[in-house]
C-alpha positions as CSV (number, residue, x, y, z in Angstrom):
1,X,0.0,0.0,0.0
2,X,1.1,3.3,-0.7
3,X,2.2,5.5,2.9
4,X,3.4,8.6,1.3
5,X,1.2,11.5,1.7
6,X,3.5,13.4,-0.8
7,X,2.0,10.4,-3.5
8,X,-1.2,10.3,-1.9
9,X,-1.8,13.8,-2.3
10,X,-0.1,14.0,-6.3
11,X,-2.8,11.0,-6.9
12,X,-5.8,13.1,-5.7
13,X,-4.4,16.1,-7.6
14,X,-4.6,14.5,-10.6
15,X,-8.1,12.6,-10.2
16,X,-9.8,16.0,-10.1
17,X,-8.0,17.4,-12.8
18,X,-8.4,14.6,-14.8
19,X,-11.4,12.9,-13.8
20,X,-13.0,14.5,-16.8
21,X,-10.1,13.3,-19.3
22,X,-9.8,9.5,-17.9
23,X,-11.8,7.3,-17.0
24,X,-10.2,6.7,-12.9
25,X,-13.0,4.5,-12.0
26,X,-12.1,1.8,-14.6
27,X,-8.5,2.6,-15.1
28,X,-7.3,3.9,-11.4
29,X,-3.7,4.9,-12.7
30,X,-3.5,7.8,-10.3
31,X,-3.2,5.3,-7.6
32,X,-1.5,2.2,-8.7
33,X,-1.2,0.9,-4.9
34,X,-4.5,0.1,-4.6
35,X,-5.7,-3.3,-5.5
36,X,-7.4,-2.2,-8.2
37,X,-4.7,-0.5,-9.6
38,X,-2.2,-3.0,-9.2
39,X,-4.5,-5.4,-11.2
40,X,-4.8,-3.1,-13.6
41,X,-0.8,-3.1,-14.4
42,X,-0.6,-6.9,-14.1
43,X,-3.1,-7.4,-16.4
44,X,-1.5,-4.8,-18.7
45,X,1.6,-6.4,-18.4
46,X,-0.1,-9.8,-19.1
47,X,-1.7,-8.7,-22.3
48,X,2.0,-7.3,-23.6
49,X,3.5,-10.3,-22.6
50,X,0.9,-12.8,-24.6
51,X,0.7,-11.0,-28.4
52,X,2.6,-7.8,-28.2
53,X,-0.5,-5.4,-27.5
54,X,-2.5,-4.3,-25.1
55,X,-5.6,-2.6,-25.6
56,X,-7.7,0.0,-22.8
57,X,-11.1,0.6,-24.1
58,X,-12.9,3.3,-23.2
59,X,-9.2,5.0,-21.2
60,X,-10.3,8.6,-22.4
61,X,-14.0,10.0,-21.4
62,X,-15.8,10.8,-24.6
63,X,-15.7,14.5,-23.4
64,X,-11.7,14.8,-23.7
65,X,-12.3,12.9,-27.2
66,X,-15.3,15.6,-28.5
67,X,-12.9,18.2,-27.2
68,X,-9.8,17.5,-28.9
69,X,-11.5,16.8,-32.3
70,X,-12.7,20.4,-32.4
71,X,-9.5,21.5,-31.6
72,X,-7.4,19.3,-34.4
73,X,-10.1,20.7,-36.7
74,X,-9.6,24.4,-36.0
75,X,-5.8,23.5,-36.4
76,X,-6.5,21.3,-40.1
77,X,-4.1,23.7,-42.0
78,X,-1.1,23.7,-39.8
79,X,-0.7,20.2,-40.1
80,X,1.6,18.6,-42.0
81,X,1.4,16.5,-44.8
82,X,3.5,14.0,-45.7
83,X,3.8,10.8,-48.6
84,X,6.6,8.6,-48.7
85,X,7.8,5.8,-49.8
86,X,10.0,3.2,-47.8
87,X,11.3,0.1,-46.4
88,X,10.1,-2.1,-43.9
89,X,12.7,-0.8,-41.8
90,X,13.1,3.2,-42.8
91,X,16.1,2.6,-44.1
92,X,17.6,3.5,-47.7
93,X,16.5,0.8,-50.4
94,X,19.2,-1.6,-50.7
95,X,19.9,-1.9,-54.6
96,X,22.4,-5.0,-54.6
97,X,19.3,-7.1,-53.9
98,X,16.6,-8.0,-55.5
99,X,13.4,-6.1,-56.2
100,X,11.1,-7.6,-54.3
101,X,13.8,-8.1,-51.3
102,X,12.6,-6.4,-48.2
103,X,15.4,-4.8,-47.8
104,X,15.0,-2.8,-51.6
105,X,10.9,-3.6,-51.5
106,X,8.8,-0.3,-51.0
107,X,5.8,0.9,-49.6
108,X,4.0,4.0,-49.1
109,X,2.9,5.7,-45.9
110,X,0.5,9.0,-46.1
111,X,-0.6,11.0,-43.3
112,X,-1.1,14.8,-41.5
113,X,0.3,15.3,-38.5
114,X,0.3,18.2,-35.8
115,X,3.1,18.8,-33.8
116,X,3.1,18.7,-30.1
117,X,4.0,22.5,-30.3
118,X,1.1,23.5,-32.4
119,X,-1.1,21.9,-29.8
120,X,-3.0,24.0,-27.5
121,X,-2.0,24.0,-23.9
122,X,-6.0,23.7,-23.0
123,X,-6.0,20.2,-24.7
124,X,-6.9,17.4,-22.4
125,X,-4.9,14.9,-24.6
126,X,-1.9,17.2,-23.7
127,X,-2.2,17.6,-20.4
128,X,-2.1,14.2,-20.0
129,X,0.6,13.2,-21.6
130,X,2.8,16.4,-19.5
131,X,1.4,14.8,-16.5
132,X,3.7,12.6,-14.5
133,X,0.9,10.1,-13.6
134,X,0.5,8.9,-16.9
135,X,3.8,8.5,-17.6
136,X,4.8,6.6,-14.5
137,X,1.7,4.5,-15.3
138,X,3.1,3.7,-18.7
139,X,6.1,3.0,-17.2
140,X,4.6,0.6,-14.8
141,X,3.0,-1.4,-17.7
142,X,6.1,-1.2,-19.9
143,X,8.2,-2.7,-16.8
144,X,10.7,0.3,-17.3
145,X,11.4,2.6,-14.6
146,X,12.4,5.4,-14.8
147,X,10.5,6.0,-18.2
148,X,10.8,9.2,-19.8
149,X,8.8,11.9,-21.8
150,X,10.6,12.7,-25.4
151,X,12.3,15.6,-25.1
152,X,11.8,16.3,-29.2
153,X,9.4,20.0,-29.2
154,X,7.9,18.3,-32.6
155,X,7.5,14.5,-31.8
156,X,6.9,13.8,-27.9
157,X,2.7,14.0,-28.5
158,X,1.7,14.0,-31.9
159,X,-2.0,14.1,-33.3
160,X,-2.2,12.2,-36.8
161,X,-5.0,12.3,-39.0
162,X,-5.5,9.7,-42.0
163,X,-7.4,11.3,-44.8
164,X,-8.9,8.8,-47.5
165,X,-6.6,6.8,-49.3
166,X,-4.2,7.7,-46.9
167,X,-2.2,4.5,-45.1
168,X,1.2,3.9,-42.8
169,X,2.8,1.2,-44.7
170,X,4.5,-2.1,-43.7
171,X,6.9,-1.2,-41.2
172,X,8.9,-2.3,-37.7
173,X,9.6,0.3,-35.0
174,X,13.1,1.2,-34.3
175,X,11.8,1.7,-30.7
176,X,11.1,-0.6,-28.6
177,X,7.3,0.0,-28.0
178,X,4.2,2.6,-28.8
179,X,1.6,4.3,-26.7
180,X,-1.8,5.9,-28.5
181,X,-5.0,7.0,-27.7
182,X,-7.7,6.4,-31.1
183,X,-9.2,9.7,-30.9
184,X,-11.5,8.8,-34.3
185,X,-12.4,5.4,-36.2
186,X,-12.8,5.6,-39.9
187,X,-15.8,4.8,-41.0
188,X,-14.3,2.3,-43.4
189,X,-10.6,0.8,-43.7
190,X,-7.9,1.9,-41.7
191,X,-7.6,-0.9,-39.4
192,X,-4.6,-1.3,-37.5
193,X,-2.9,-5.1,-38.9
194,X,0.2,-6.6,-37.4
195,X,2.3,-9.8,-37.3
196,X,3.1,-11.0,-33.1
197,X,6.8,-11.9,-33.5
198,X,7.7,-11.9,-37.6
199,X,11.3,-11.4,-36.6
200,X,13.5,-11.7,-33.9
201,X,17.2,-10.2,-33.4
202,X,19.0,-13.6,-34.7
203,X,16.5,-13.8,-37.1
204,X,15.5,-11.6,-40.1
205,X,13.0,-13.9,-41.9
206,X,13.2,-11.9,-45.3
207,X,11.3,-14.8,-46.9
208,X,8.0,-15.2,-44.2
209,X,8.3,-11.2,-44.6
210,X,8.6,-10.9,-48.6
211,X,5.6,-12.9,-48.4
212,X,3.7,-10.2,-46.1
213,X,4.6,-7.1,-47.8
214,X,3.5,-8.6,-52.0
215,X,0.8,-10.5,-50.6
216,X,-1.0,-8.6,-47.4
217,X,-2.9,-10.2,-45.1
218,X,-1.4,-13.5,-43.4
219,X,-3.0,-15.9,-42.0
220,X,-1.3,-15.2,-38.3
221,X,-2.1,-10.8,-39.1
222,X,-4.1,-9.5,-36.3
223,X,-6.7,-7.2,-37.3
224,X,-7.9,-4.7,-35.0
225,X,-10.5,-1.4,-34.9
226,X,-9.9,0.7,-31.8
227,X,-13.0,2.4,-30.8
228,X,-12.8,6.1,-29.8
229,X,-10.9,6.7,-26.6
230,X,-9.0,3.2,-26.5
231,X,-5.1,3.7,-25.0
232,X,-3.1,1.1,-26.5
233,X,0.3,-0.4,-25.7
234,X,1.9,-2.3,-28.6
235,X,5.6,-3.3,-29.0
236,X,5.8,-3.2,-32.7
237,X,10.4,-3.8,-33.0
238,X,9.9,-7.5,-33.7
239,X,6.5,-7.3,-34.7
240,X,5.5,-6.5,-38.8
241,X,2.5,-3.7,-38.3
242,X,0.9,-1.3,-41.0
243,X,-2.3,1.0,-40.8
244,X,-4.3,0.0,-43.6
245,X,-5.7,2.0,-46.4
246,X,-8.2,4.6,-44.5
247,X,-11.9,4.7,-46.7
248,X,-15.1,6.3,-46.7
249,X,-15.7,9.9,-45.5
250,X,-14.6,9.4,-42.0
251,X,-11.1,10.6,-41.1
252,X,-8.9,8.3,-38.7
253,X,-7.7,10.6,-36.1
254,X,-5.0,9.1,-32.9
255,X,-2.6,10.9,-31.0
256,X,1.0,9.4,-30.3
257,X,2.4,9.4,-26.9
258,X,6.3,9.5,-26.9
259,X,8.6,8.0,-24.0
260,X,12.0,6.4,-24.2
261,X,13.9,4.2,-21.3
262,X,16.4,6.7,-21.7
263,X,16.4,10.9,-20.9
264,X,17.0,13.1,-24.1
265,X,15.2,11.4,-27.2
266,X,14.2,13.5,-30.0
267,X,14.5,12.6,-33.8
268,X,17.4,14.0,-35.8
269,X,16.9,17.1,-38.5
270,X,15.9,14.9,-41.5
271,X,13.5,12.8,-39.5
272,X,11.5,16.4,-37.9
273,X,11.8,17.7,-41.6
274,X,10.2,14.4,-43.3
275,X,7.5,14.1,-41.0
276,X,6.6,18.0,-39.9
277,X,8.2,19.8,-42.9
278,X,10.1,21.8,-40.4
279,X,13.2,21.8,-37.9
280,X,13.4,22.6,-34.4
């Protein structure tokens, strides 16, 4: 149990700050010592540990959601477009092999995405992620402590919006996991689709992964549609993950929580160029 009044009195801080942003009832993280919130982190941890993802529904209160959408919307033209082709692993296409070769083999990502500081101070999605509850809650889950915020002014919280026919191609993270809240489902397409454990460090399996990236859908892809306010955990280095062609009339809108194991991340020059047109 937690004694210190110091925690104690951070925890109830943040419940009625945030009780309108998080759902605390369902997802206590401002007070992981109770039994309650210890259950919730084992179970987190459970649901990493079995495919690679774990899932919150219903984290954020549909009044933080409604909010944030009308602020992304006011902000439409600030954001950044970007369309790009690449490998599986972001790296320069390897011309000594062959075409199809995922180490040469490309595929497109397309997106808008507002920068963290673009992003009102007033918006509950930001908040949250400044606050240190959450991150010591992600932390907790990701069995890394300490855990750190980004320290990149672009990247740390980004809010990407996937227009029709836009799509994040193929890809593994160079990080070891991802945290995101699905702020708006498309109305068609744009499920999230990945592959538990396609690779591993030893091994690179270009062939199971050639197969993927000409073909699609596998019979072991995972296919999943977030509803509206779901946090999910997902450790995507190892695992083959894409964002699937986004349809309809409905744009797909999530913000993208960014924390390292280690203090002072933030992406290089070209990377905060490619992805917000800008450096900082």
């Amino acid at each position: 149990r937690i004694t210190d009044n110091s925690i104690i009195n951070h925890g109830m801080t943040f419940s009625k700050e945030f009780e309108d942003v998080v759902d605390l009832e369902l997802y206590p993280i401002h007070n992981l010592g109770s039994i309650k919130g210890s259950a919730l982190v084992v179970d987190a941890r459970a649901k990493l540990l079995s495919t690679g993802i774990c899932q919150l529904p219903g984290f954020l209160r549909p009044r933080a959601i409604s909010q944030t959408l009308v602020q992304v919307a006011g902000l439409a033209d600030a954001m950044w477009y970007s369309e790009n082709m690449h490998t599986v692993y972001f790296t320069e296409a390897n011309e000594f092999v062959a075409q199809e070769h995922p180490l040469r083999y490309q595929v497109r990502s397309a997106k808008k995405a507002l920068a963290f500081d673009l992003i009102p101070s007033s918006s509950p999605i930001k908040k949250l992620y400044e606050s240190e509850v959450m991150t010591k809650f992600i932390g907790a889950v990701l069995n890394i402590n300490p855990l750190y915020k980004s320290e990149d002014p672009l990247d740390c919280l980004e809010i990407a919006s996937f227009q029709p026919g836009d799509e994040l191609g193929w890809h593994f993270d160079n990080s070891e996991f991802s945290v995101t809240l699905m702020l708006q489902s498309p109305s068609e397409g744009g499920e999230f689709e990945f592959v538990p454990a396609l690779r591993s460090d030893a091994f690179p399996n270009y062939e199971g992964l050639q197969q993927i990236i000409e073909g699609g859908a596998t019979t072991g892809c995972i296919h999943i549609n977030a509803a509206p306010g779901t946090l999910t955990l997902f450790r995507g280095r190892h695992a083959l993950h894409r964002v699937a062609v986004v349809k309809g009339q409905v744009t797909r809108v999530n913000a993208v929580l960014t924390y390292s194991a280690l203090p002072g991340m933030r992406l290089s020059e070209l990377t905060q160029r490619l992805f917000y047109g800008r450096i900082v």
